[in-house]
C-alpha positions as a printed NumPy array, in Angstrom:
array([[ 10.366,   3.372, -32.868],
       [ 12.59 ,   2.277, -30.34 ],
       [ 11.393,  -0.923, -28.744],
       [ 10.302,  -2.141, -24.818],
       [ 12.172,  -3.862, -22.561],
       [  9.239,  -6.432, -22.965],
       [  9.406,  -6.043, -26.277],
       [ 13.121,  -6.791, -26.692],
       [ 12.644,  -9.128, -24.544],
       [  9.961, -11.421, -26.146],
       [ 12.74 , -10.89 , -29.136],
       [ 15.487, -12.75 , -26.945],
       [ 17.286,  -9.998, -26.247],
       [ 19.2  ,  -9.579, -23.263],
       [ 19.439,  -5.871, -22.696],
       [ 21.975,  -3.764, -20.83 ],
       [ 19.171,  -2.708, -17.848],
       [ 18.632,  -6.732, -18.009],
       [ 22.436,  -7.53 , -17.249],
       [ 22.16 ,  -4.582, -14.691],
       [ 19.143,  -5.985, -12.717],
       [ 21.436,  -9.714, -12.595],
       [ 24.221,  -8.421, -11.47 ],
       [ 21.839,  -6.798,  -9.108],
       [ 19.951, -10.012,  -8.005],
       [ 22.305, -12.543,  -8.324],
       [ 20.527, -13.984, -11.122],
       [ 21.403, -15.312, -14.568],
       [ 21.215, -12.472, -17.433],
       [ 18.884, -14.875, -19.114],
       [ 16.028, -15.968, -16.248],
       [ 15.981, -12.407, -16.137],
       [ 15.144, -12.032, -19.786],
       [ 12.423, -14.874, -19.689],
       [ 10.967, -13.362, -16.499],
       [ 10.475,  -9.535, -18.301],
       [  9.484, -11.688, -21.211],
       [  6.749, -13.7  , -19.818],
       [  5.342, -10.831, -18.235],
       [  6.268, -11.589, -14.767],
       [  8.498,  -8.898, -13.803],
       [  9.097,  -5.333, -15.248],
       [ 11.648,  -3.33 , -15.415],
       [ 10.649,   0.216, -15.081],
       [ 13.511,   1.751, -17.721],
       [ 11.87 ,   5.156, -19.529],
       [ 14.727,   5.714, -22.21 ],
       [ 14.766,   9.303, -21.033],
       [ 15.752,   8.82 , -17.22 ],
       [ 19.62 ,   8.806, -17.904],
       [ 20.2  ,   8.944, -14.125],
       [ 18.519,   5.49 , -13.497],
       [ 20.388,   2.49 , -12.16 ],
       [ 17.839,  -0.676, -13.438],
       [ 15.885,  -2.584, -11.482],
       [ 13.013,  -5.409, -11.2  ],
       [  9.404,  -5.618, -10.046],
       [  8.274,  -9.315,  -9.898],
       [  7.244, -12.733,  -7.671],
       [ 10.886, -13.879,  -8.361],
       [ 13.047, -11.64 ,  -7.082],
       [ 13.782,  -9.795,  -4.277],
       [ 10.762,  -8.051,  -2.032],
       [ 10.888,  -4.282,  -3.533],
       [  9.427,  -1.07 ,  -1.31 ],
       [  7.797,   2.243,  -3.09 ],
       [  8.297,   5.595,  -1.17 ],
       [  5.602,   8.021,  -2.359],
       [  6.647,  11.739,  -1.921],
       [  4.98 ,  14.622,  -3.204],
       [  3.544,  18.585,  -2.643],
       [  0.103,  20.05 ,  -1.881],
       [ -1.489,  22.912,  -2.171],
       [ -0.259,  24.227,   1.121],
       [  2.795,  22.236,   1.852],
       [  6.103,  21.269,   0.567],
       [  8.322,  23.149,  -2.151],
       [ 11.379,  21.809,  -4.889],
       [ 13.912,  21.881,  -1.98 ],
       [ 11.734,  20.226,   0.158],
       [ 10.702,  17.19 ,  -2.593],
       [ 14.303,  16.812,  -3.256],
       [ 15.093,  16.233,   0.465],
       [ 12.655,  13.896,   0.391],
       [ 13.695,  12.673,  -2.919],
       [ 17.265,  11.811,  -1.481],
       [ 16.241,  10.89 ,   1.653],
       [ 14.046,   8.179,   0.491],
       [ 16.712,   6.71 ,  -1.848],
       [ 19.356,   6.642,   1.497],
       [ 17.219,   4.932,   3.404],
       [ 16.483,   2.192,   0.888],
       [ 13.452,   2.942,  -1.267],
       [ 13.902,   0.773,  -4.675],
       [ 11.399,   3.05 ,  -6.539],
       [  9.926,   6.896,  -5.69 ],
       [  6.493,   7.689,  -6.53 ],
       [  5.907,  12.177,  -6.909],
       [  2.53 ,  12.201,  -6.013],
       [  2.81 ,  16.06 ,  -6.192],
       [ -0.612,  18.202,  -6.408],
       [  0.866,  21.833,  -5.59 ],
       [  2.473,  24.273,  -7.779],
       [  5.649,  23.538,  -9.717],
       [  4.492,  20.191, -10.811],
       [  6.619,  20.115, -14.067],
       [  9.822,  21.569, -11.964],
       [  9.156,  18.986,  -9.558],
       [  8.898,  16.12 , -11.78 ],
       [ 11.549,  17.256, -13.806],
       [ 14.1  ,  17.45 , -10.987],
       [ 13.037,  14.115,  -9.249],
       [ 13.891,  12.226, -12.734],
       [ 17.291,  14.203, -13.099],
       [ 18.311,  13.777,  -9.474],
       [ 16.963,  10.117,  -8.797],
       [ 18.999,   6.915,  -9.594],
       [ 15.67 ,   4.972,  -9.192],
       [ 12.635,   4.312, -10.756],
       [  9.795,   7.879, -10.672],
       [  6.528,   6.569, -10.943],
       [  3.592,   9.494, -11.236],
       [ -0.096,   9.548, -11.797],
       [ -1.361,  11.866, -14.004],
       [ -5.404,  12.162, -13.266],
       [ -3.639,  14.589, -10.605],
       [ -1.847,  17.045, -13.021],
       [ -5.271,  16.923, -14.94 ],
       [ -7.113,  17.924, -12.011],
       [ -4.493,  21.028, -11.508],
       [ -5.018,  21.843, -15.034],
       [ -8.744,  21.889, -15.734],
       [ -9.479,  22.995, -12.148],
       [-12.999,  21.52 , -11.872],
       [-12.375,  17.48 , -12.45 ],
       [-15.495,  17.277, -14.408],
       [-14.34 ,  19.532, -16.988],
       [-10.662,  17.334, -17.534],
       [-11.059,  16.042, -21.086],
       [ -9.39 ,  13.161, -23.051],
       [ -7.388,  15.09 , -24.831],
       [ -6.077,  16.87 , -21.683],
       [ -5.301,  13.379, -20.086],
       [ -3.47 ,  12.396, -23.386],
       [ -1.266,  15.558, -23.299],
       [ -0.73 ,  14.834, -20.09 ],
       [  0.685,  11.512, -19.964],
       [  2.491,  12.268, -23.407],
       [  4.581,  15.191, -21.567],
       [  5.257,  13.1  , -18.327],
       [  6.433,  10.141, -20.213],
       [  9.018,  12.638, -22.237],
       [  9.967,  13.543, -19.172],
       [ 11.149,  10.727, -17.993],
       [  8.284,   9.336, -15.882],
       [  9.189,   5.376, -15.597],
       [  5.456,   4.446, -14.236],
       [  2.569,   5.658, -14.143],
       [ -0.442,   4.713, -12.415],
       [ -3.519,   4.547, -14.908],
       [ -6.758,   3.606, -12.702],
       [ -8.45 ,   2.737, -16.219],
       [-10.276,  -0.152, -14.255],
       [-12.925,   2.133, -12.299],
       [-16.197,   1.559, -14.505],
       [-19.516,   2.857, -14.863],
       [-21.152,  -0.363, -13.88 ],
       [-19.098,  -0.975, -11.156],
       [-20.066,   2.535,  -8.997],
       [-23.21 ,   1.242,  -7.827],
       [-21.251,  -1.473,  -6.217],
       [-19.956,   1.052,  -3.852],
       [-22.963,   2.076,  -2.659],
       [-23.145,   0.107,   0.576],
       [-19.524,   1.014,   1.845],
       [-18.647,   2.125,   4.947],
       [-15.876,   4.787,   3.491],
       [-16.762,   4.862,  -0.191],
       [-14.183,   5.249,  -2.821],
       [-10.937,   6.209,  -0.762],
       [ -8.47 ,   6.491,  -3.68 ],
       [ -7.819,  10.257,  -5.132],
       [ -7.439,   9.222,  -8.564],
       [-10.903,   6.577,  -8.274],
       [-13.045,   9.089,  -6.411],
       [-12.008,  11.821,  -9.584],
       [-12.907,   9.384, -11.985],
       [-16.157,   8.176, -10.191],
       [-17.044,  12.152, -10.087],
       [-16.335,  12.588, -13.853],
       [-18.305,   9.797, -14.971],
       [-21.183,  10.211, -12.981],
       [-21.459,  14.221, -14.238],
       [-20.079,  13.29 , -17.311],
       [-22.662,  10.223, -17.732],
       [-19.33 ,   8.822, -20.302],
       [-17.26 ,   5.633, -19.208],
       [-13.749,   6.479, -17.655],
       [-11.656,   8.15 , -20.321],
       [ -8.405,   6.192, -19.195],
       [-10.337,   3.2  , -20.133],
       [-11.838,   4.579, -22.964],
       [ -8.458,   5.959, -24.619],
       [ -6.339,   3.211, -22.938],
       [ -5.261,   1.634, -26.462],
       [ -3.571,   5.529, -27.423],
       [ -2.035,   5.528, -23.824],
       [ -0.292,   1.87 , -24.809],
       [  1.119,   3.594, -27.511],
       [  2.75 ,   6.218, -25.692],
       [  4.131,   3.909, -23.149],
       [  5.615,   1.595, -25.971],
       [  7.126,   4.546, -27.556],
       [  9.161,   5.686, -24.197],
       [  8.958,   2.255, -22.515],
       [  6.925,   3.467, -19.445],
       [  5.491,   0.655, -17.289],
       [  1.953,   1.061, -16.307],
       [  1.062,   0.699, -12.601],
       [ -2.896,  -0.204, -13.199],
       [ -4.546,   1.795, -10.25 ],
       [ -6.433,  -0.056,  -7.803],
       [ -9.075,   3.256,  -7.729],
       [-11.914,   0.945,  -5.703],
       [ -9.248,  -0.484,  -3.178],
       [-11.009,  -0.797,   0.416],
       [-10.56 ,   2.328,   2.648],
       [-11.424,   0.058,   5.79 ],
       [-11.238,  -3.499,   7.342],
       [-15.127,  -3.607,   6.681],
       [-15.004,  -2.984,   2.425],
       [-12.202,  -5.355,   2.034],
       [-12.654,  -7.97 ,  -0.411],
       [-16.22 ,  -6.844,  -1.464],
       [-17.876,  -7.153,  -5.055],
       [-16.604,  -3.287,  -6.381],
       [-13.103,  -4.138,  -5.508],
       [-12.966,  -7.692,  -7.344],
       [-14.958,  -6.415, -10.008],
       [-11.987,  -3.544, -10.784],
       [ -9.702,  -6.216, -10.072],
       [-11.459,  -8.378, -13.082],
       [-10.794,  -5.467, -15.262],
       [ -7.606,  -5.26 , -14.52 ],
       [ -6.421,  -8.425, -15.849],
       [ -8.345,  -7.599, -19.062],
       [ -6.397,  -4.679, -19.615],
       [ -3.053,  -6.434, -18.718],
       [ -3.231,  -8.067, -21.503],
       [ -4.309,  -5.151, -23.726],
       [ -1.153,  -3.777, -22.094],
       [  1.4  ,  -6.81 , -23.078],
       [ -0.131,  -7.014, -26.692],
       [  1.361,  -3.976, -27.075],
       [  4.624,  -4.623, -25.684],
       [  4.15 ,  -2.193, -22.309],
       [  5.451,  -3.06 , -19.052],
       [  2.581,  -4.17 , -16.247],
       [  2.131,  -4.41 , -12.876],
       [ -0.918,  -3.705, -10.987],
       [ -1.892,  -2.141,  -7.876],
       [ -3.651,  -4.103,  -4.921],
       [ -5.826,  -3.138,  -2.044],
       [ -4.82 ,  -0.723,   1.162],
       [ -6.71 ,  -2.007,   3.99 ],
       [ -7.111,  -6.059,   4.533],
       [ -8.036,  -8.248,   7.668],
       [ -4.53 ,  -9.981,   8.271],
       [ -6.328, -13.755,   6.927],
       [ -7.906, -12.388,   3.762],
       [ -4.648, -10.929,   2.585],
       [ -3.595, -14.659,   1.086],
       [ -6.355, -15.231,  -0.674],
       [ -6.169, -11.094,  -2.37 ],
       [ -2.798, -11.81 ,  -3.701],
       [ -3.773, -15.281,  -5.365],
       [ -6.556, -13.514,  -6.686],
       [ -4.736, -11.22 ,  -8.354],
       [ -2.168, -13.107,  -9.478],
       [ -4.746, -15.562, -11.453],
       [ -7.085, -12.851, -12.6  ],
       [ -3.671, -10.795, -14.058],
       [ -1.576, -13.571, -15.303],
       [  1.225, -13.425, -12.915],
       [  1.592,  -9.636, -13.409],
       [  4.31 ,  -7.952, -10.464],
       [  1.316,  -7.383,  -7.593],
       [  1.986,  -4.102,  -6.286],
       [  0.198,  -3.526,  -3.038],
       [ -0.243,  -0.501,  -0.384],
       [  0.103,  -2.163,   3.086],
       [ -2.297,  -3.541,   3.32 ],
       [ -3.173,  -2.222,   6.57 ],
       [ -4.751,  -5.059,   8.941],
       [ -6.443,  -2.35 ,  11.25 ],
       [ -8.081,   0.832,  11.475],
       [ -7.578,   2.334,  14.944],
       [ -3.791,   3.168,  14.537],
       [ -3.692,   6.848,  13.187],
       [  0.158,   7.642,  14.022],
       [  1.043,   4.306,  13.771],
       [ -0.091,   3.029,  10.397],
       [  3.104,   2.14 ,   9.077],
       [  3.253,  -0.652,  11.902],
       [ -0.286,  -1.908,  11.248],
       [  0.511,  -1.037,   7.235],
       [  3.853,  -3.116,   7.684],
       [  2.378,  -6.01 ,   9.49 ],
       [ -0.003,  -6.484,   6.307],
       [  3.033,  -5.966,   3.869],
       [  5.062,  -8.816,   5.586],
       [  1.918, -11.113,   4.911],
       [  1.316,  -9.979,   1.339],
       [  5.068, -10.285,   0.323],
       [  5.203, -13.551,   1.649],
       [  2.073, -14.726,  -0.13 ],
       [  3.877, -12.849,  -3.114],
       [  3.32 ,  -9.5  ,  -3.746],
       [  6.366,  -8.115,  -5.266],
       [  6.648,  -4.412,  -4.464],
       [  5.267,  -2.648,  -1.436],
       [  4.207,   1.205,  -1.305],
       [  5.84 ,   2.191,   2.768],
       [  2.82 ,   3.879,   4.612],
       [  4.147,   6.558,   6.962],
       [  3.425,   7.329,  10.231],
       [  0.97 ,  10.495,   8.88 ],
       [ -1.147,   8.149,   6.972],
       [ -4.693,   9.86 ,   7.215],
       [ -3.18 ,  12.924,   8.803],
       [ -0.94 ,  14.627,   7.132],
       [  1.723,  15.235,   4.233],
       [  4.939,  13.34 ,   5.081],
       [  8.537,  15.088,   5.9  ],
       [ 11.655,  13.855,   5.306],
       [ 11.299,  12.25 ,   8.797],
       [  8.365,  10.306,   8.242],
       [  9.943,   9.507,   4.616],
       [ 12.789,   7.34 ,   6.851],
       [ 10.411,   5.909,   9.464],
       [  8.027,   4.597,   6.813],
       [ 11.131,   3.234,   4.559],
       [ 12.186,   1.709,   7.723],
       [  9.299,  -0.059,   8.295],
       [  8.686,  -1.477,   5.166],
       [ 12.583,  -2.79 ,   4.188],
       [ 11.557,  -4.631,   7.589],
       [  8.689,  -5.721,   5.706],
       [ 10.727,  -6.561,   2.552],
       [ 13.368,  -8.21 ,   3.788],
       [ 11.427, -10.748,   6.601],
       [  9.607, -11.481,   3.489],
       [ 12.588, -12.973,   1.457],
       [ 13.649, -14.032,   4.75 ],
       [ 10.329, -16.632,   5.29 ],
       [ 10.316, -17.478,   1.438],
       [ 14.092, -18.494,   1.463],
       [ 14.975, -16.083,  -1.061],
       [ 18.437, -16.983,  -1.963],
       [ 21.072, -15.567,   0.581],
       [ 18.108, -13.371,   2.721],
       [ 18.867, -14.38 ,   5.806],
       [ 22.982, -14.246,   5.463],
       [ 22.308, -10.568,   6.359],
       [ 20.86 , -11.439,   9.744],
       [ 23.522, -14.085,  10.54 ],
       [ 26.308, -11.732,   9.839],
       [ 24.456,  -9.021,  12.536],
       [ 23.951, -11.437,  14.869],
       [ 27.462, -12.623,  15.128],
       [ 28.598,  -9.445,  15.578],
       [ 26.294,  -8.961,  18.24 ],
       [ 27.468, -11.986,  20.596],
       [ 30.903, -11.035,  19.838],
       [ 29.969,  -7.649,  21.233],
       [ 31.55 ,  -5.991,  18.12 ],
       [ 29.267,  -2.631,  18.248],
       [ 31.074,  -0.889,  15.425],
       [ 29.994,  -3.831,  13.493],
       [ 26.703,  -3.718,  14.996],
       [ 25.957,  -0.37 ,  13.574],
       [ 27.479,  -0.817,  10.669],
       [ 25.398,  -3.865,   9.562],
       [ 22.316,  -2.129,  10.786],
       [ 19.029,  -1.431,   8.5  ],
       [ 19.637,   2.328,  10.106],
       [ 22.73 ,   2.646,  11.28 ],
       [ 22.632,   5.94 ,  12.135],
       [ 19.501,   5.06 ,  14.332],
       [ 21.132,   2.23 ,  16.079],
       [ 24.181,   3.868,  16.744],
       [ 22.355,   6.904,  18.29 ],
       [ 20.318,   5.196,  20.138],
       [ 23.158,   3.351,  21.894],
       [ 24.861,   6.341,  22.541],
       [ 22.439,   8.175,  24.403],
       [ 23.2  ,   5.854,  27.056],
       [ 26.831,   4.979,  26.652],
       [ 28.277,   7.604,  24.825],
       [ 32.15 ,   6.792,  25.164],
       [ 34.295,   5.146,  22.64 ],
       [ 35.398,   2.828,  25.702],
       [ 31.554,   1.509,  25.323],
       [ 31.818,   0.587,  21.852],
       [ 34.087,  -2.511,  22.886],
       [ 32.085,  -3.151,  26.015],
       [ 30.503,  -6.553,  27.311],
       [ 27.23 ,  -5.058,  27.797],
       [ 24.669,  -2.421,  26.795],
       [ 21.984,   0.084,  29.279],
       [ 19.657,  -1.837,  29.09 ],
       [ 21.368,  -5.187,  31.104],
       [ 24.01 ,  -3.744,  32.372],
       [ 27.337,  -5.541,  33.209],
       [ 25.527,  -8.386,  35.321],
       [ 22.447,  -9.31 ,  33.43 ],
       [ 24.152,  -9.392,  30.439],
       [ 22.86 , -12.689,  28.952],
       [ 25.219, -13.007,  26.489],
       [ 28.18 , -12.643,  28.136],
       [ 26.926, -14.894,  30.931],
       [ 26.568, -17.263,  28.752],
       [ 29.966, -16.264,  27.095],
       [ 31.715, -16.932,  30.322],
       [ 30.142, -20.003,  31.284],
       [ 31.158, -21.706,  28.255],
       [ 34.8  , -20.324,  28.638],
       [ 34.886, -21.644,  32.239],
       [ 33.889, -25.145,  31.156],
       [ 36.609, -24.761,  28.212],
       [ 33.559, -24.851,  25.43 ],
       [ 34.18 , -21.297,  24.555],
       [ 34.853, -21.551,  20.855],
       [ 35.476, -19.109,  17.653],
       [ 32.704, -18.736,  15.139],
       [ 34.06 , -21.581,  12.571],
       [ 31.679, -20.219,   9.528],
       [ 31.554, -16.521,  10.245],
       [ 28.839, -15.219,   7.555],
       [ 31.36 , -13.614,   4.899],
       [ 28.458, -10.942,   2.936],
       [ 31.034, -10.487,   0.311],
       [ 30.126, -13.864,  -1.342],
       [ 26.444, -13.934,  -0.174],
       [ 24.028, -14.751,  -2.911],
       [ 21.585, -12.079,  -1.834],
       [ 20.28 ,  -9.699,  -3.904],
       [ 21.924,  -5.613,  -3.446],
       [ 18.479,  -4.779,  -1.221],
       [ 18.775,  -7.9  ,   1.039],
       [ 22.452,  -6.559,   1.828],
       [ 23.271,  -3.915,   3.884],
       [ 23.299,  -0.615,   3.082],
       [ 20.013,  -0.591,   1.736],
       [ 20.317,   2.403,   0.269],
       [ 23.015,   1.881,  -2.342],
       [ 22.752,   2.471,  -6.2  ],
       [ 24.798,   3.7  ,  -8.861],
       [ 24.642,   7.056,  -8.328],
       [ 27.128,   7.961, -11.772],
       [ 24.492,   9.453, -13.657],
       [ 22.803,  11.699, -11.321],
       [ 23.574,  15.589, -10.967],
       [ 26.775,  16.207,  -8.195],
       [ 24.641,  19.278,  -7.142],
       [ 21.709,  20.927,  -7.519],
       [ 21.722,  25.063,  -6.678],
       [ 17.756,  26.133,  -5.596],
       [ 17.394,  29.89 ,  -4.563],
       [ 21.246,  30.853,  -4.549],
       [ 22.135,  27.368,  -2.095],
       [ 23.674,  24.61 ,  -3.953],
       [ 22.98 ,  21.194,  -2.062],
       [ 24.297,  17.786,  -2.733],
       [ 22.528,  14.101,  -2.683],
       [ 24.308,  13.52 ,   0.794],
       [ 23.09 ,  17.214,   2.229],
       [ 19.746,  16.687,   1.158],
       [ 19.652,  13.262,   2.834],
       [ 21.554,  14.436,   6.366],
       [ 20.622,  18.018,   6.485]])
């Protein structure tokens, strides 16, 4: 049976997707190896996703951000997912989760692993809901097929929410917004009509198996995660969380991949304490958290209040954040809301690594801001999380190419311009001096996703083109178009 990277890893082995992720991180080939090995990162790496460029989830490395894409019922269509698809991996998203409840759901899947150099995460209670129509009727051996066929797909992740319990429904009871989480509130509906315990938990020893066999990493679903500042930290979420780390190491004794999912909606001072908390109660597994979002009266703005939350848990050590959008409780993200949630959150990410000192973070920032006292705008854009963004919005003002050499911007104009006040004071006082340790980002130490553009990976493996109803599109047409 061919092995896990954990596996191989607990072995000594330093594997190919392990050199990979170094070169990556600017990290030694073996602290990479005793990180996957002592459980404390993952490397999502299904052997059947040939298009994948390797990365890492953990504490230790750089801050990584999840876009989650997907149909419904009424909205969205293949094209449309791989816009989104591409998009999302322009703009800088380290892994994409298809979240996909519409029609198509094998095409879908099927085309996000061929087409996407990074890690495809899925959760499966959804395809199970598609396929037995009423969610009281899904059976285990409809969630086993399930998962089997996703993770010989391709699937790197999955998200199992084999934590939500019988005995811990009634500690929901008293909440103001109940069980928010699609795949918990299922699962809380099937075992209260069922009167059975959760069937992911119950067959989770089979699922191992199939996730050793392909090495798939689980993502252990946070289905009781607060839907408001008011449920945060209560007794049904920590009780899940508890759980959680008892599965984990179910998980690791047989040589799958973990990281776990954390809470979406946190008061900005509990958020601390949530990611210690899991990090004890899990071992050190990667934290994986949504937001969390410290408020509720944002609609249209909740990946700003989402982001704000991020920062915090990052900092306190979460290792991968899942971007909220702007349509966060209203509606199914486009490929615009795609960029202005990955935006937000590679904000989040990087001032993160920034405010832990993450090795060569912060050379990124120097490097812009040098360009920006010199006034170099090309250079501006260029070393800009969205360059396309900053450049546009410069232009709309000062459009000409004369402009992009200019000693001021619309916004200060030629006599308020602080900088070059400042600029020619110090030349008239003959202090005026060249930058004597210009930031040179070829020899930073910072990882590939603290370095700008965010959005590059090896790109080798995946498909050129892709024709869908007679029009053949490319990676770069689906992400411009």
């Amino acid at each position: 049976m061919a092995r896990t990277q954990l596996h191989r890893a607990m072995a000594g082995e330093i594997t190919p997707a392990m050199r990979r992720v170094a070169e990556r991180e600017t990290r030694k080939p073996e602290y990479v190896r005793e990180q996957v090995a002592d459980g404390q990162a993952v490397i999502p790496n299904n052997h059947a996703h040939e298009s994948l460029d390797p990365m890492i989830i953990g504490q230790q490395f750089a801050t990584k951000v999840n876009a989650n894409i997907g149909n419904s019922d009424t909205t969205s269509n293949l094209q449309g997912e791989l816009r989104k698809l591409h998009t999302a991996v322009h703009y800088g998203a380290d892994t994409v989760m298809d979240l996909s409840t519409g029609e198509n759901l094998d095409e879908i899947r099927e085309a996000n692993v061929e087409h996407s150099p990074v890690p495809i995460g899925t959760v499966p209670i959804y395809e199970a809901v598609k396929r037995a129509k009423n969610p009281t009727d899904i059976t285990h051996e409809l969630l086993i097929d399930i998962i089997k066929k996703q993770a010989e797909q391709g699937v790197d992740y999955m998200t199992i929410h084999a934590g939500v319990l019988m005995e811990h429904l009634p500690l929901t009871d008293g909440r103001k917004t109940g069980i928010v989480s699609r795949g918990g509130s299922i699962l809380a509906q099937w075992i209260e009509e069922n009167g059975m315990q959760n069937p992911l938990y119950a067959k989770f020893e089979e699922i191992c198996e199939i996730f050793a066999k392909h090495d798939v990493t689980f993502s252990l679903g946070d289905g009781l995660r607060p839907g408001c500042l008011a449920d945060a930290s209560d007794e049904a979420q920590f009780a899940e969380l508890e759980t959680l780390g008892e599965l984990t190491q179910v998980a690791w004794d047989h040589g799958v991949q973990v990281m776990v999912e954390g809470p979406g909606h946190v008061p900005m001072d509990q958020i601390k304490d949530n990611v210690e908390r899991q990090q004890d109660m899990c071992d050190g597994a990667p934290f994986y958290v949504l937001g969390p979002l410290v408020t509720d009266v944002a609609p249209g703005y909740d990946h700003i209040t989402s982001a704000i939350g991020a920062t915090e848990a990052a900092r306190a050590g979460a290792a991968m954040l899942c971007y909220v959008t702007p349509k966060e409780h209203l509606g199914l993200p486009d490929k615009e809301d795609v960029r202005d949630g990955l935006a937000a959150y590679r904000i989040a990410a990087h001032a993160a690594d920034v405010a832990t000192s993450l090795p060569g973070a912060q050379d990124w920032d120097d490097a812009l801001s040098e360009a920006r006292y010199e006034f170099d705008w090309r250079r501006q854009f260029e070393l800009a999380l969205d360059p396309e963004r900053a450049q546009a919005y410069h232009d709309q003002t000062l459009p000409g190419d004369n402009y992009k050499d200019a000693r001021f911007c619309s916004m200060c104009g030629v006599e308020f311009c602080s900088m070059r006040i400042d600029q020619d004071a110090r030349d008239a006082d003959g202090k005026m001096t060249a930058i004597d340790d210009e930031t040179d980002l070829a020899v930073s130490s910072a990882a590939d996703v603290n370095l700008p553009p965010v959005g590059t990976h090896d790109t080798s493996h995946v498909p050129e083109e892709i024709e869908i109803d007679g029009v053949t599109f490319t990676p770069e047409s689906h992400a411009d178009d």
